[in-house]
N, C-alpha and C positions, 0 to 999 in steps of 0.2 A: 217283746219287752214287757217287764209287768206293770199292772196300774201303777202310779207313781201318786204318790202326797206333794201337794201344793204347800210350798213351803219357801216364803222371801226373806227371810231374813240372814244379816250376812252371819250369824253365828248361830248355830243351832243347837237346840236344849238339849240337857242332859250333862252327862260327866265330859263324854268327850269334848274337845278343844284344838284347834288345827296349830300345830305345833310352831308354826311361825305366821305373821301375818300378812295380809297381802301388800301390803307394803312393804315388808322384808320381802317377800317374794321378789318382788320387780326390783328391787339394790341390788341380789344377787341375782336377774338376768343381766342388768345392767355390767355388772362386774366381770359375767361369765361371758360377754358379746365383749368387751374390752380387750380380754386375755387371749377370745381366739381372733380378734382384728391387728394386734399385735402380735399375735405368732407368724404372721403375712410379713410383718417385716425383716425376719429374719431367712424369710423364702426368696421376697422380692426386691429385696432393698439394693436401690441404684446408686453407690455412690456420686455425689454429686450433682444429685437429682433429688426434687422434692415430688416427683408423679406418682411413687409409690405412694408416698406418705400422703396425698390429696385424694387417692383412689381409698387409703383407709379410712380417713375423716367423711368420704361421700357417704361411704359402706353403715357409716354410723348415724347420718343423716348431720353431719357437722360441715358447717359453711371452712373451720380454720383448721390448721395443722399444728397450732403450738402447743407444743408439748406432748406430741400426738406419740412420742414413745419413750416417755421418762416415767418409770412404771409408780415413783412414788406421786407423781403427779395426775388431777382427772385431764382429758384434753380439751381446749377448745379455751377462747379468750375471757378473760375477766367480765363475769356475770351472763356468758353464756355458754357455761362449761357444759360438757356433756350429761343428758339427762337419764333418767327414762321415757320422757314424753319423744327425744330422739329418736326412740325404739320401739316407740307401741305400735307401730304400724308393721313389724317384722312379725316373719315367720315363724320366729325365735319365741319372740314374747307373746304373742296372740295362740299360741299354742301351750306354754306354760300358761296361761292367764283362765285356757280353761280346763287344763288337766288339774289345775290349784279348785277353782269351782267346784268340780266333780270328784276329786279327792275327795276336799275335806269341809263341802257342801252338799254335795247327792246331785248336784246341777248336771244333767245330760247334755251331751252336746248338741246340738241343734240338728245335725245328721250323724247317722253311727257310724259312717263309714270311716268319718272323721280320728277314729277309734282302731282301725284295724290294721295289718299288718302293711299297707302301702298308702300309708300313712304318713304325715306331716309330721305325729306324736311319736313313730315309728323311730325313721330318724334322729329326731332331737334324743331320744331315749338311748338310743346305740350313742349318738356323739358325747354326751354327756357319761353315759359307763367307760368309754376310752379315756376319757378325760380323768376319771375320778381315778385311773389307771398312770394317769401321763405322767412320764420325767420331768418333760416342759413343762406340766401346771408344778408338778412337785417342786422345781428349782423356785420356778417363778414367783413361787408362794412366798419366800423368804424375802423379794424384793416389795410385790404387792398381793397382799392375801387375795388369795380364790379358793385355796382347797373347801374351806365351810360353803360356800356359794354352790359349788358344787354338787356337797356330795345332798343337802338342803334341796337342789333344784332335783337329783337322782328321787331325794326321795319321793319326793310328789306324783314323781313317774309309776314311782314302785307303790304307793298307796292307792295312784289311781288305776292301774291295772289289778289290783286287788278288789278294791269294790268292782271291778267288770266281773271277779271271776266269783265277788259274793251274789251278783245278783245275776251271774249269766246272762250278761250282754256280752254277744261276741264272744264267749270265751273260747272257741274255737277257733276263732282269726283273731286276736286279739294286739292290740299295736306292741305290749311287750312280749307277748308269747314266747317269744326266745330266750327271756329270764325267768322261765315257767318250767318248773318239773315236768313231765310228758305224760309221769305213769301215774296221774290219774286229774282228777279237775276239782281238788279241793286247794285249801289255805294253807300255807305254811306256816309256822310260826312269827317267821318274820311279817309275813304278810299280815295276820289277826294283829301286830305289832303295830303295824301302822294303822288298821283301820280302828285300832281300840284307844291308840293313845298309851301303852302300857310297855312295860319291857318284854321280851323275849322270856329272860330267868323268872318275870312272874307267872309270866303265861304257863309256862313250863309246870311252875307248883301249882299253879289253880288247874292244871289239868289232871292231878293228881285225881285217880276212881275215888278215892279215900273221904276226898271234899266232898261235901256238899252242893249242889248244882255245878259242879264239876263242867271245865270243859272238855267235850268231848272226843277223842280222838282216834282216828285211825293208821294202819301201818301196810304200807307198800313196802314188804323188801324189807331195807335198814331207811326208810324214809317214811316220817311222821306226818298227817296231815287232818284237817278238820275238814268234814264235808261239811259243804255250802250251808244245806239245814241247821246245821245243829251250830255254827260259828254265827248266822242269822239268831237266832232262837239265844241265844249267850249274849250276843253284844246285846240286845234288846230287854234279855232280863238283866244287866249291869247299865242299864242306859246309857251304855255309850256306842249305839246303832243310830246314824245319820239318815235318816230317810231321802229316796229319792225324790227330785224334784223334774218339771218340765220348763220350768220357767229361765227365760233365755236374759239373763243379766243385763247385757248389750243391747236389750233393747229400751232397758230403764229408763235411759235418757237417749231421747233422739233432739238435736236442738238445729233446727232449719235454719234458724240465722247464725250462726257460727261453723256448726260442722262442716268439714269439705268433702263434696260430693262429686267424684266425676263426672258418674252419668246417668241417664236414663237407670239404669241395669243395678246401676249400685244402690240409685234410690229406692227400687223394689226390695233392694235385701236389707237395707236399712226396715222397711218401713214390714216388714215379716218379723223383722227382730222386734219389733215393736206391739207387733202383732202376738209375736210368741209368748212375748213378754206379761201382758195383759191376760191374755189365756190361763197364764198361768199365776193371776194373781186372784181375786176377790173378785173384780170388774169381768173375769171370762164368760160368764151367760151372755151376759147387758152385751157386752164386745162380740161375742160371736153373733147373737140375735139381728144387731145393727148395721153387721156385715150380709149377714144375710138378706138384709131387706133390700140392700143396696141395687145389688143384681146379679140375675141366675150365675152362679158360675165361679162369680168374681174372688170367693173365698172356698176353703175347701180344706180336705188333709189331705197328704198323697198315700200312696196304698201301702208303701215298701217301709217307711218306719213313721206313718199316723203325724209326722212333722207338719203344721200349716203354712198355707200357701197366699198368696196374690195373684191372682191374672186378672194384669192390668194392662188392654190392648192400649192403642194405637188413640182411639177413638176415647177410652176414656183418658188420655190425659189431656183431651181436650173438650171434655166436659166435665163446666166449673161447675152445676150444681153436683156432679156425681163427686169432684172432688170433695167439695166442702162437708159433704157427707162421709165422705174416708176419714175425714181431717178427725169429724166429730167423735167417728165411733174409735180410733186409736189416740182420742184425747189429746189433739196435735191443734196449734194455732193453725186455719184456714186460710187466712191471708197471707201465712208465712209459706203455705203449701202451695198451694197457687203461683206464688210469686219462684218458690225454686225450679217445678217445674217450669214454667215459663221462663225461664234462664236456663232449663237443661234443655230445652225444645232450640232455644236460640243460637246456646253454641254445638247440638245436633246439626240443624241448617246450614249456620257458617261452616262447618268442615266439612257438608256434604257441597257446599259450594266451591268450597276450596277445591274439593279432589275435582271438582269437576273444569273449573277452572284450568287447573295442570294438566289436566287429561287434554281437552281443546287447545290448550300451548302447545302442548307435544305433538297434536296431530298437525296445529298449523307449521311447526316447524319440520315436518318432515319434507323431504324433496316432491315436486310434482313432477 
């Protein structure tokens, strides 16, 4: 992966401008996780039974079923209709949230794997192109819009697999590679379309030899396409080249008295996110220096894609000056860190007591 530019902020200089925001983003996850929870009722639907329709309101994180398939209607009761904060915690949206980042921010994903063809983005990207295909979204448009939702979520796929293939990350495993020309590893037009902000037809004229700083282009066959260099080297002299970033969004806010934490294991990837996040702001010397002081070991990058690390044994989450020194250097309230571990330590215990409990049930009820 190449050096990357440190760069926080949610909109980035220059001409280019990410075509919807991310709050439009997440209307249309919301809208596009709707359409396919109610395509379930036309598969599964029990006459005289409300189990279908309680298994689609779970699926969406909704406690109620009314109105759960009256398409001009959103579902769920008066003043707690269905959200997006319903949804953030899905597959769905925590996948669009960072292909939207790395689109049309430079934001890398926290690991690259995240990125390639057995992939989470993989998936979402194929379901979404059937869809932008489907009868069923086509009819159903006409009752409650999705087609725009749609083909807006397609695009973000298609813009973020294009920055993979501007700066060759992965572009040889790449999570859409499937919507990739084969015969050879430059842009398409469509693709410079998305990362430039621009149309197709101007693209087309500014590639004219004739122009001036022209862009440049090559031909496989009866297929047109811009190598990496030279589509780098264009958006950057029209300033509308988004520079990469390392810096992990999610870890901006970590908030220890409200967020829900399961466990031990989550707390580490939270408190990485956190880590990542720092690294890659102004505060990353001071941050990694302070981590380092802490103890051998404790902080690190791993080999395979330079991402940082936590190892936090056993022993240190029960040592509170070593915490309060985490707290310091990730700019986290100490007392609040203190206090979560000591509540994930406890209901640790309780369920190691519990299984142990059931275990010694079970053996005393067996026959002697």
């Amino acid at each position: 992966m190449q050096n990357m530019e440190h760069n926080t902020n949610e909109t980035q200089a220059g001409i280019f401008k990410a075509p919807l925001t991310k709050e439009a983003m997440r209307g249309h996850v919301l809208t596009v996780s709707l359409l396919i929870a109610r395509q379930l009722h036309f598969i599964f639907f029990r006459p005289e039974s409300e189990v279908h329709e309680q298994a689609q309101a779970t699926l969406l994180g909704l406690d109620s079923t009314v109105s759960m398939n009256y398409p001009e209607i959103i579902p769920g009761r008066e003043g707690g209709q269905l959200s997006y904060e319903h949804l953030a915690t899905t597959a769905f949206a925590n996948t669009l949230d960072e292909l939207y980042n790395f689109a049309y921010h430079g934001v890398v994903f926290t690991t690259g794997y995240e990125m390639n063809s057995e992939s989470a983005a993989s998936w979402i990207s194929k379901i979404l192109m059937d869809l932008s295909n489907s009868q069923f979204a086509s009819e159903w448009n006409d009752h409650s819009p999705c087609l725009d939702a749609i083909k807006a979520l397609l695009g973000i796929c298609e813009c973020a697999q294009a920055r993979l293939i501007l700066e060759a990350i992965q572009w040889d495993d790449s999570f859409m590679g499937w919507h990739t020309y084969e015969g050879h590893d430059g842009l398409t037009f469509r693709q410079m379309a998305h990362l430039s902000g621009m149309s197709e037809a101007s693209l087309r004229t500014l590639a004219n030899p004739k122009r001036n700083n022209n862009l440049k282009t090559r031909s496989h066959g009866r297929h047109t396409y811009i190598e990496r260099h030279d589509a780098k080297e264009w958006l950057i002299s029209k300033g509308r080249y988004v520079p990469l970033t390392d810096t992990d969004l999610s870890g901006a806010n970590l908030d220890l008295a409200t967020e829900s934490i399961a466990d031990l294991d989550e707390l580490r990837n939270r408190l990485e996110s956190r880590l990542h996040f720092l690294l890659g702001s102004d505060d990353g010397p001071a941050t990694s220096k302070a981590l380092i002081a802490i103890r051998a070991g404790m902080y690190g990058k791993r080999v395979i894609d330079q991402t940082p690390y936590l190892e936090l044994t056993a022993d240190d989450m029960n040592d509170e000056k070593l915490l309060r020194k985490l707290a310091k250097a990730l700019q986290l309230p100490a007392n609040l860190l203190l206090l979560k571990v000591s509540h994930l330590l406890a209901v640790f215990r309780a369920q190691e007591l519990q299984r142990e409990f059931e275990e010694a049930a079970r053996i005393a009820q067996q026959p002697k």
